[in-house]
N, C-alpha and C positions, 0 to 999 in steps of 0.2 A: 541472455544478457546477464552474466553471473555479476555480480561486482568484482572489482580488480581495483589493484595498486595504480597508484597515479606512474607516469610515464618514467619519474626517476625511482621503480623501486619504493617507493613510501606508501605504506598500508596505512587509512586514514583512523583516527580513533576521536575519543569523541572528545579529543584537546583541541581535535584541529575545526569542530566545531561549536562550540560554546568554551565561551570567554567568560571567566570570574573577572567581576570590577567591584574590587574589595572598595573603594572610598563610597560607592552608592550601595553596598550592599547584596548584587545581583549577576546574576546569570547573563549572557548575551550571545545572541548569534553571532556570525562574521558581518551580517547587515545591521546590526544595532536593534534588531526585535530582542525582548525578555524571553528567555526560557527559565525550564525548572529542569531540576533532574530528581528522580522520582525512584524510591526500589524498583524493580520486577513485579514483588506479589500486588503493588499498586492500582494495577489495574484492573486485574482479575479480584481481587478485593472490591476494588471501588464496583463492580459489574455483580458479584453478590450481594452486596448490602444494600445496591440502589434497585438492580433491576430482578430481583428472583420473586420469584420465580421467572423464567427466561420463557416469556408469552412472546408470540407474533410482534407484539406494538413495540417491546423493548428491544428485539430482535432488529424491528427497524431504528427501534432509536439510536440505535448504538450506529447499525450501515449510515443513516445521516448522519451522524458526527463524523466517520472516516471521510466520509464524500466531501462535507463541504472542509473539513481542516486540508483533505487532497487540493480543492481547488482553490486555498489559498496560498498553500505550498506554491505552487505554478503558477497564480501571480507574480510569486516575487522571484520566482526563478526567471519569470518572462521579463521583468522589469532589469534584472540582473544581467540579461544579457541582449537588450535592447541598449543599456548602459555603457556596457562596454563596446558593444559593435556602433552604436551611431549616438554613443548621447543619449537615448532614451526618449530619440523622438518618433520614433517608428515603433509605439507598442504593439500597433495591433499586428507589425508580421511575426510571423511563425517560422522560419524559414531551415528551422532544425529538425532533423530526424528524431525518431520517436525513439530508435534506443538510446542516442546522448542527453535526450532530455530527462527520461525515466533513470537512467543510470545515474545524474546528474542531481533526481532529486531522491533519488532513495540512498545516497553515500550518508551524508548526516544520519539517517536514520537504522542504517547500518551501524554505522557507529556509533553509538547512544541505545544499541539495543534490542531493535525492535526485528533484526532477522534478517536472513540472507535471503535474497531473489534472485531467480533466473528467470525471465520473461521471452515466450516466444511470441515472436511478431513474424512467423511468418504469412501470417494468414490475416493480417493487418489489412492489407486493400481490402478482402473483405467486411471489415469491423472485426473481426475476431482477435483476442490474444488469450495466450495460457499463463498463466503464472502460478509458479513452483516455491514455495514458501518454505524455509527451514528453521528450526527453533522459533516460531510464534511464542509472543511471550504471554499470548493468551492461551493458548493449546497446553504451553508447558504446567500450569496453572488450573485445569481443567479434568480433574480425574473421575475416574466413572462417567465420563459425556457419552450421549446418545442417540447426538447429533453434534454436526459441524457447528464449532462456536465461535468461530473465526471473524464474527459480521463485522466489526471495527474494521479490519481488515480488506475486506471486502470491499467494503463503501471506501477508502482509499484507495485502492485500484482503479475502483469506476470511476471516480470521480479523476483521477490523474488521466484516463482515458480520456475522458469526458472533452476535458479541458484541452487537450493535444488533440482533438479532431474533432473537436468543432460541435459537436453531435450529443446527446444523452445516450451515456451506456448504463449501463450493469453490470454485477459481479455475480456469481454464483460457486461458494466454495464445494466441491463435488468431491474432495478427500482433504480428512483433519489428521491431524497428528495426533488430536484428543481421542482419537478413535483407534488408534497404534499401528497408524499411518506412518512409513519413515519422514513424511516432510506435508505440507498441506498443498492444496493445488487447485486452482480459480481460473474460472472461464471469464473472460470478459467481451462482450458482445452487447448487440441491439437486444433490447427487451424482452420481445414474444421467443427468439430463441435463447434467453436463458432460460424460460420459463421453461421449455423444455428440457434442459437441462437438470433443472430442480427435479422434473418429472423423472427424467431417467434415473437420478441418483435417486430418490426414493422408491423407485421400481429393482433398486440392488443393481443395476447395470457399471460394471467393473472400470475402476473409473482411467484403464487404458483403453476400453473401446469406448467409453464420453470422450477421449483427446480425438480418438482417430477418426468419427463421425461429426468433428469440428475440426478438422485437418481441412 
């Protein structure tokens, strides 16, 4: 599920998601939430000064903040188009596929920066998905890494999973770019097997035979 241009040709940027409203001062989405826009080195800065050394605990700190800012992104993605399809009185259905939703809410985020995705779901009825990361703008920001430092990252995944099937997953990034990796790449699945997962990647297991023993 690479991102792509909208149907007429138009490649989306990040005009067409965050609105300047010069008489208040501020940022805004197309639904009236505030944003900011932030340099690059922002984040990888703000991840050195708050969490370093980069221990297990900050490790996870960082995977919950992807996780739950994912499941609120799809909130309002759900509310979005509960809206449009009936008014907005039928939140609780679901009744969209996983790649227009995911595509749906990774376009902003495309746009504003944060890296290109291609998402395989073909192993979805399972719970499994792959995701293929390019230019992370944490990886790009991460020189000398020793491991995958991708966890922000990560926890958005899972959590967008999460939230489109109903279920708690996981993410477990198994090749970084920080690593000189061409592009980063994340399993997303049930729990005890990303665990193994972790397992294989620190056992050096090559991270084309991690895709194809989760095929």
């Amino acid at each position: 599920m690479p991102f792509r241009p909208n149907s007429d040709g138009h490649r989306q940027t990040r005009e067409d998601f965050i609105h300047p409203h010069l008489a208040e001062g501020t940022l805004r989405l197309p639904d009236g939430q505030r944003a900011a826009v932030l340099p690059a080195i922002f984040l990888p800065q703000l991840t050195a000064d708050l969490f370093a050394p980069l221990t297990d605990h900050t490790r996870h700190a960082l995977y919950k903040f992807g996780y739950e800012w994912a499941l609120q992104d799809m909130v309002r993605i759900r509310r979005q188009v509960a809206d449009a399809g009936d008014g907005g009185t039928n939140l609780g259905r679901w009744p969209l596929d996983a790649k227009f939703v995911l595509d749906r809410w990774w376009q902003p985020l495309h746009a504003t920066g944060w890296g290109a995705l291609t998402v395989d779901l073909s192993s979805l009825a399972r719970g499994f998905a792959c995701v293929e990361l390019h230019h992370s703008v944490v990886a790009a920001h991460s020189p000398g890494a020793t491991q995958p430092t991708c966890h922000l990252y990560a926890g958005l995944f899972a959590g967008a999973l999460s939230f489109f099937e109903r279920v708690e997953r996981h993410a477990i990034e198994f090749q970084c770019a920080a690593l000189g990796a061409p592009a980063c790449r994340f399993a997303v699945g049930p729990g005890p097997q990303m665990d193994e997962v972790e397992s294989w990647r620190q056992q050096r297991v090559a991270p084309d035979e991690i895709r194809r023993r989760l095929a």
